[in-house]
C-alpha positions in Angstrom: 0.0 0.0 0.0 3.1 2.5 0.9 4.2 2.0 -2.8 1.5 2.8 -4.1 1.1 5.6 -2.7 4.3 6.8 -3.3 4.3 5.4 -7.0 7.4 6.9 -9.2 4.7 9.2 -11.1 3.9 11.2 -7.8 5.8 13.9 -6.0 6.1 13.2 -2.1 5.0 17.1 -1.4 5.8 18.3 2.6 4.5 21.1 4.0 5.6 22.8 6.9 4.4 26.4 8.8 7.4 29.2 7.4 7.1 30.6 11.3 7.3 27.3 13.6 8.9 24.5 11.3 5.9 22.7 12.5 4.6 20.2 9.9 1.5 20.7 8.7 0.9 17.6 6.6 2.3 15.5 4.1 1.2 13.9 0.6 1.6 12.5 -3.0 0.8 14.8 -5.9 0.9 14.5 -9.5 3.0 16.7 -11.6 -0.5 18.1 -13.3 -1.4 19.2 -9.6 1.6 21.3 -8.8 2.7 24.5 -10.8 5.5 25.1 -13.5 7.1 27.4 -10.7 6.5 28.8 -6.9 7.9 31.8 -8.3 4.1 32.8 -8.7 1.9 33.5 -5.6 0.5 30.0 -5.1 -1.8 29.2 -2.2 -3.1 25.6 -0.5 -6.0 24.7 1.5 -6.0 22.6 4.6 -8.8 22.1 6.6 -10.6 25.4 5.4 -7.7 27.1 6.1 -5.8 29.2 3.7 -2.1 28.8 3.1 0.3 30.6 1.1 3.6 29.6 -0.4 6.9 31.8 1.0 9.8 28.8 0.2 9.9 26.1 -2.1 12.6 23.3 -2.3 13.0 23.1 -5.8 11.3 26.1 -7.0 10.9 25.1 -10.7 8.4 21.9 -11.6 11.4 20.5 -14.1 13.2 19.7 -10.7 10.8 18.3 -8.2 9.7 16.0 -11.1 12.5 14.5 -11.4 13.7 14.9 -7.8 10.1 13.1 -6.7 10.2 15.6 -3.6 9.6 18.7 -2.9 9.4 21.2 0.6 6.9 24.0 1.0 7.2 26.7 3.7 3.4 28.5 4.1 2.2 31.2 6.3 -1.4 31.3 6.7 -3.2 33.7 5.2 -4.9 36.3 7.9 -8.3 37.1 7.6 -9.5 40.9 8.7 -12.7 41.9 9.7 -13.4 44.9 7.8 -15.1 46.6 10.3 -11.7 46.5 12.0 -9.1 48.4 9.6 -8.4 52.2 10.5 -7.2 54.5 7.8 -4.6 57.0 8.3 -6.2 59.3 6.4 -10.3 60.6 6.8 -10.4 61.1 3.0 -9.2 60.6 -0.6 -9.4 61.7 -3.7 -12.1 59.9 -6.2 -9.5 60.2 -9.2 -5.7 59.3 -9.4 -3.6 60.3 -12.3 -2.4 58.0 -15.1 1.1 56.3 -14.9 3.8 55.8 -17.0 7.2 54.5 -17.1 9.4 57.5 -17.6 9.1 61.0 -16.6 9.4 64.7 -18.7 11.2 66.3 -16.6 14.2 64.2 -14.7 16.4 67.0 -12.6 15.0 65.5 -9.4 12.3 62.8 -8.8 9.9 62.8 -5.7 8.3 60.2 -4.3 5.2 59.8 -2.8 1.9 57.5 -1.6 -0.9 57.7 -4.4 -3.0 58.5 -1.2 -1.0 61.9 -0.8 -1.7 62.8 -4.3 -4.2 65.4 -4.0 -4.6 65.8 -0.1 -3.2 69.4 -0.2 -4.4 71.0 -3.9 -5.1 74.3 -5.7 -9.1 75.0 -7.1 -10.2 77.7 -9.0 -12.3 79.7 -6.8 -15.4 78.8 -8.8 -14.9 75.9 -6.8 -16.0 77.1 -3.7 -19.1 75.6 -3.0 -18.2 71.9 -4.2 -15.3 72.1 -1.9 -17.7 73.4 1.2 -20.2 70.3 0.5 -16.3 67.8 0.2 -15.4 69.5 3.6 -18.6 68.9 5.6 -18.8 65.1 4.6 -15.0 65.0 5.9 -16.3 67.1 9.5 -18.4 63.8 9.6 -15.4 61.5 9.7 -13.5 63.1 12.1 -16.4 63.7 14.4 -17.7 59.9 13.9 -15.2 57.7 12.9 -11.9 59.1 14.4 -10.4 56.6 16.4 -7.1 57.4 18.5 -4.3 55.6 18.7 -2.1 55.6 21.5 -1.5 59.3 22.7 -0.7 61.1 19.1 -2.3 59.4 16.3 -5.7 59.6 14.5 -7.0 57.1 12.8 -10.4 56.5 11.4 -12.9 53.5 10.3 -14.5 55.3 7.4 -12.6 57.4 4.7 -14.6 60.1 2.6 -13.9 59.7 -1.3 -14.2 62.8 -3.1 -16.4 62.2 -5.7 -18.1 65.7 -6.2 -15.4 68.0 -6.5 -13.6 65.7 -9.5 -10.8 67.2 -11.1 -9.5 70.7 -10.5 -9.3 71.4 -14.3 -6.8 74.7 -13.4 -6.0 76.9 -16.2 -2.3 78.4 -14.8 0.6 79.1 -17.2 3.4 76.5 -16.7 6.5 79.4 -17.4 4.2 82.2 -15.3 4.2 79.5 -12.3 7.8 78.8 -12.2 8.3 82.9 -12.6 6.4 83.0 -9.1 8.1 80.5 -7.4 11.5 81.4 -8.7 11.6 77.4 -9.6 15.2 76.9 -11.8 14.9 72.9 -12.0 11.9 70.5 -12.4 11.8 67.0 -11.2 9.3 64.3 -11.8 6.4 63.0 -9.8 6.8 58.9 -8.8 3.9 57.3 -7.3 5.8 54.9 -4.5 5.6 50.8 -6.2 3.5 52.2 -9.4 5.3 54.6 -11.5 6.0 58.2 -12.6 2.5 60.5 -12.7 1.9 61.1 -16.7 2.8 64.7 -17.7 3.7 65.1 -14.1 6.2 67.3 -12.4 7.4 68.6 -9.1 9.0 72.1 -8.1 10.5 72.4 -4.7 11.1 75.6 -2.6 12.9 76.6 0.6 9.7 75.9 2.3 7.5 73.7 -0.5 7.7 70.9 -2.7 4.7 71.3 -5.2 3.8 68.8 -7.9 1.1 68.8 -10.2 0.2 67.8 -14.3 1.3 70.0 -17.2 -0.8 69.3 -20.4 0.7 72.3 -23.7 2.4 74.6 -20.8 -0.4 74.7 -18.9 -0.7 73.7 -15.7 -4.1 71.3 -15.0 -3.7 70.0 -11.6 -0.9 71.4 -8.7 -0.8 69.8 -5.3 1.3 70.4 -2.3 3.3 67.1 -0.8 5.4 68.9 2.0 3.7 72.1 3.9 5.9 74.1 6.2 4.9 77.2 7.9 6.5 79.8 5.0 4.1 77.6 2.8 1.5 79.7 3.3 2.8 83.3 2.0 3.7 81.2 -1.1 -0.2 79.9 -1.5 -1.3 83.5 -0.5 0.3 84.4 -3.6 -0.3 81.7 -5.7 -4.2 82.2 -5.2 -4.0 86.3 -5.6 -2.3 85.7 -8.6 -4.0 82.5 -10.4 -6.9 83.6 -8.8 -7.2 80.4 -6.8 -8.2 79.2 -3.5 -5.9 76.1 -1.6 -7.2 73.2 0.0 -6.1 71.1 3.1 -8.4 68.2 3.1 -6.6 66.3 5.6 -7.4 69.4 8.2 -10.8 70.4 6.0 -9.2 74.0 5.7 -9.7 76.3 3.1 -6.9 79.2 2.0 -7.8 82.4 0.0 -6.1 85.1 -0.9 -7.9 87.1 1.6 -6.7 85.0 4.8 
């Protein structure tokens, strides 16, 4: 019975937990069960639990056929409760920009979370009362769904998605900009484990780094990624001269030239 069960068509397959070394279990596969490679994220169930592959002992299927053995390492895959994640942030924007794999402008390349993208941004003041009714749905997160963790950080159970403000759709000369800011180089705009931000760029100040999309020399969307207190003289300006008004979502605060 033992040799059949081992019979020189079938891999003797062990599995054991990646964390503990603990064996989980044993058995005899054919080939046509197993895949070409563990290179690929490859997953096993035992006992309606989930199990993913993090070693393999040959890696490719060419060996282990031949070898009639193979060693897996697994972690189990942990399931959440949704109800249990916390964000970092109380809101995000509805649209994110297109990605591609090389950049305009290449002086300097700054990267960044494609939840950042848009948390600090420039409207035209038209906007003013789609940005109010974006504002008060984000008052409701952080008066219903903040949670704190230890003595510093806020976190929340719900995130607001900005769907009704869409996209800012500025109208700013790309040359006029730079003029203001007295920008000399411009870098790229990299979305951290995706790509560089399509017609993107990024200026950076003493006290800013800006970055936004540039579509014919003019300037369609410009966000903020680092805010220091000097920042705000450069928005007041900005939005006097652009005729613009600046938006922290994060902090559902609104900047006009007049403040």
């Amino acid at each position: 019975m033992f040799k059949n069960l081992f019979s020189n068509n079938k891999i003797h397959v062990e599995f054991r937990d990646f964390r503990t070394g603990e064996l989980i279990g044993k058995s005899a596969m054919k080939p046509e069960q197993l895949p070409e490679s563990f290179e690929l994220y490859t997953t096993f169930t035992f006992e309606d639990e989930e199990w993913t592959v993090v070693e393999a002992d040959p890696v490719n299927s060419i060996d282990f056929t031949l070898s009639k053995s193979l060693k897996l390492k697994l972690q189990k895959v942990e399931k959440f409760n949704p109800k249990e994640i916390l964000y970092t942030l109380p809101t995000i924007a509805n649209e994110l920009p297109d990605i591609c794999d090389n950049s305009r402008f290449d002086s300097f390349r700054k990267t960044f979370h494609e939840d950042d993208w848009r948390q600090r941004e420039f409207f035209n003041k038209s906007s003013i009362a789609l940005v109010e009714i974006e504002i008060n749905a984000i008052k409701k997160i952080w008066s219903n769904h903040k949670k704190k963790v230890g003595d510093n950080l806020n976190t929340f159970d719900k995130v607001h998605v900005r769907s009704t403000i869409g996209l800012p759709d500025l109208d700013i000369d790309f040359k006029k900009l730079q003029g203001v800011l007295a920008i000399n180089q411009i870098g790229s705009a990299f979305i951290d484990r995706q790509g560089f931000v399509e017609n993107g760029f990024s200026f950076e100040t003493e006290s800013t780094v800006y970055a936004g999309i540039v579509l014919n020399n003019v300037v369609k969307e410009l966000c903020i990624l680092t805010f220091m207190e000097n920042t705000i003289s450069e928005i007041k300006a900005m939005n006097r001269i652009f005729s613009l008004i600046h938006v922290d979502w994060y902090n559902y605060n609104i900047i006009t030239d007049n403040d």
